[in-house]
C-alpha positions as CSV (number, residue, x, y, z in Angstrom):
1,X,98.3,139.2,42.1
2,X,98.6,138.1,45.8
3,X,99.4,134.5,46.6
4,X,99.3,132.9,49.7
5,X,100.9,130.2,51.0
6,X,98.9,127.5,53.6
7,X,99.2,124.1,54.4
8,X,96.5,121.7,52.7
9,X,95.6,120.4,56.4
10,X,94.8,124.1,57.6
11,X,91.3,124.9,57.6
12,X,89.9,126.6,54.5
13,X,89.1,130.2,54.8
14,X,86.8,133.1,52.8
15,X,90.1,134.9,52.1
16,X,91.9,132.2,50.3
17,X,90.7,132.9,46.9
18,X,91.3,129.6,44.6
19,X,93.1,127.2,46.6
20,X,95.7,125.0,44.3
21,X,97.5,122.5,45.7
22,X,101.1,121.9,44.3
23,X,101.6,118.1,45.0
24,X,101.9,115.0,42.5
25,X,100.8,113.5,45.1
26,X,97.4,113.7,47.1
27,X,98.4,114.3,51.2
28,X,97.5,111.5,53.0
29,X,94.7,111.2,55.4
30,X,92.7,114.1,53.6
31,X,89.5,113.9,52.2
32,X,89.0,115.9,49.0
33,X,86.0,117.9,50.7
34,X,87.6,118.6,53.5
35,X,90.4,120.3,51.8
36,X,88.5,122.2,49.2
37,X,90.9,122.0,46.6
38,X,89.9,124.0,43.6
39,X,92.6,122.8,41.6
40,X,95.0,120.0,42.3
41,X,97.9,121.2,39.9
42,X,100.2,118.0,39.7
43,X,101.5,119.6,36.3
44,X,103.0,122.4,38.7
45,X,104.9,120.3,41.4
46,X,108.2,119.4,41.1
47,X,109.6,116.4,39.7
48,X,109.8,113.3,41.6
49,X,113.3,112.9,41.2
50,X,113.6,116.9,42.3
51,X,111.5,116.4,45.4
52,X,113.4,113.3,46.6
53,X,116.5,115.0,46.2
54,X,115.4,118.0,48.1
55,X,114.2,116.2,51.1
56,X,112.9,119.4,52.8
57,X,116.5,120.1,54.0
58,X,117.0,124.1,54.9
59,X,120.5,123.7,52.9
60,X,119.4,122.3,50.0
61,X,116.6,124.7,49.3
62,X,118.1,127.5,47.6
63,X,119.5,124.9,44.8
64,X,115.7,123.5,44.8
65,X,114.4,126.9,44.3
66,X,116.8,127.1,41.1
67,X,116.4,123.6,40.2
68,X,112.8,124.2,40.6
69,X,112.7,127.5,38.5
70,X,114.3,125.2,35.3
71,X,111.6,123.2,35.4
72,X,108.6,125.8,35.4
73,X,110.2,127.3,32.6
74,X,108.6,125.9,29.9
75,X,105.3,125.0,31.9
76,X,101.5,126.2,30.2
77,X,100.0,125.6,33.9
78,X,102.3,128.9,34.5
79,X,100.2,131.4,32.8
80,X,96.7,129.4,34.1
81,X,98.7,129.9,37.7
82,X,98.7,133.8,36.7
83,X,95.7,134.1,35.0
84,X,93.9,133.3,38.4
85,X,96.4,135.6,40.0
86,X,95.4,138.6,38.2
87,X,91.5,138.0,39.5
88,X,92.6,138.2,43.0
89,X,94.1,136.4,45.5
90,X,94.8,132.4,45.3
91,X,96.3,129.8,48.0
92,X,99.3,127.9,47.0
93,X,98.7,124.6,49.0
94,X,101.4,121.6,50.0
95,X,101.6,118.8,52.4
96,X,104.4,118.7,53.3
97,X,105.1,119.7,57.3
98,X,107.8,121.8,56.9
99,X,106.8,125.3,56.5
100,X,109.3,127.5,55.4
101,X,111.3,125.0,52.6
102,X,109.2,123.6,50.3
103,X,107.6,123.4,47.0
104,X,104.6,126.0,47.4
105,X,107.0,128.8,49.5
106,X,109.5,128.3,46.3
107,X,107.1,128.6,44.1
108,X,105.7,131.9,45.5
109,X,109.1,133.5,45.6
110,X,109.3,132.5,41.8
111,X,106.6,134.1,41.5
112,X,107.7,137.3,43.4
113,X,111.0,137.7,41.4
114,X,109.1,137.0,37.9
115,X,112.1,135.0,36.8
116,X,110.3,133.0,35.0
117,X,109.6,135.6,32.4
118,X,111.7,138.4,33.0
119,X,108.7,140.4,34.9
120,X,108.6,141.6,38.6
121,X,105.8,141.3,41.4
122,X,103.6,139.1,41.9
């Protein structure tokens, strides 16, 4: 299952597979056809309150990545997430500018530790 990571305002490309971005809410100033969004997967973004909290701040991010991970837990979207996965590679998309800490990079290292469900790899 590879997943990639790529901000929603990057150009689209053959590789990406399914693109899915993981924002509740829609990035400003982007046209849906411009972004080619094959799923916009609000169910799989953090909370509000989560995000807020988080801030995109380099210190806070490994208690987001855990705070995160309690809130997948129980999420059906999950298994749609790695159904896609197992057909080949799909884009984790977010807005935010920050490009190391946030929601789609902590996502794809939950992902990568299979902590969600006790399995390994992504």
């Amino acid at each position: 299952m590879p997943f990639w990571v790529k901000r929603v305002y990057d150009p689209p490309s053959p590789e990406d597979g399914p693109r899915v971005l993981l924002d509740r809410l829609w990035p400003r100033g982007l046209f849906k056809e411009k972004a080619q969004v094959d799923w916009w997967a609000k169910e799989l973004a953090p909370s509000d309150g989560l995000r807020r909290w988080f801030g995109h701040d380099p210190e806070k991010y490994p208690e987001f990545v855990r705070r995160y991970r309690e809130e997948l837990k129980e999420n059906p979207a999950l298994a749609r997430l790695k159904a896609l996965g197992e057909k080949g590679a799909v884009t984790l998309l977010h807005g935010a500018k920050e490009r190391r800490y946030n929601n789609a990079q902590a996502l794809l290292a939950i992902l990568e530790e299979g902590s969600l469900t006790g399995e390994r790899g992504v």
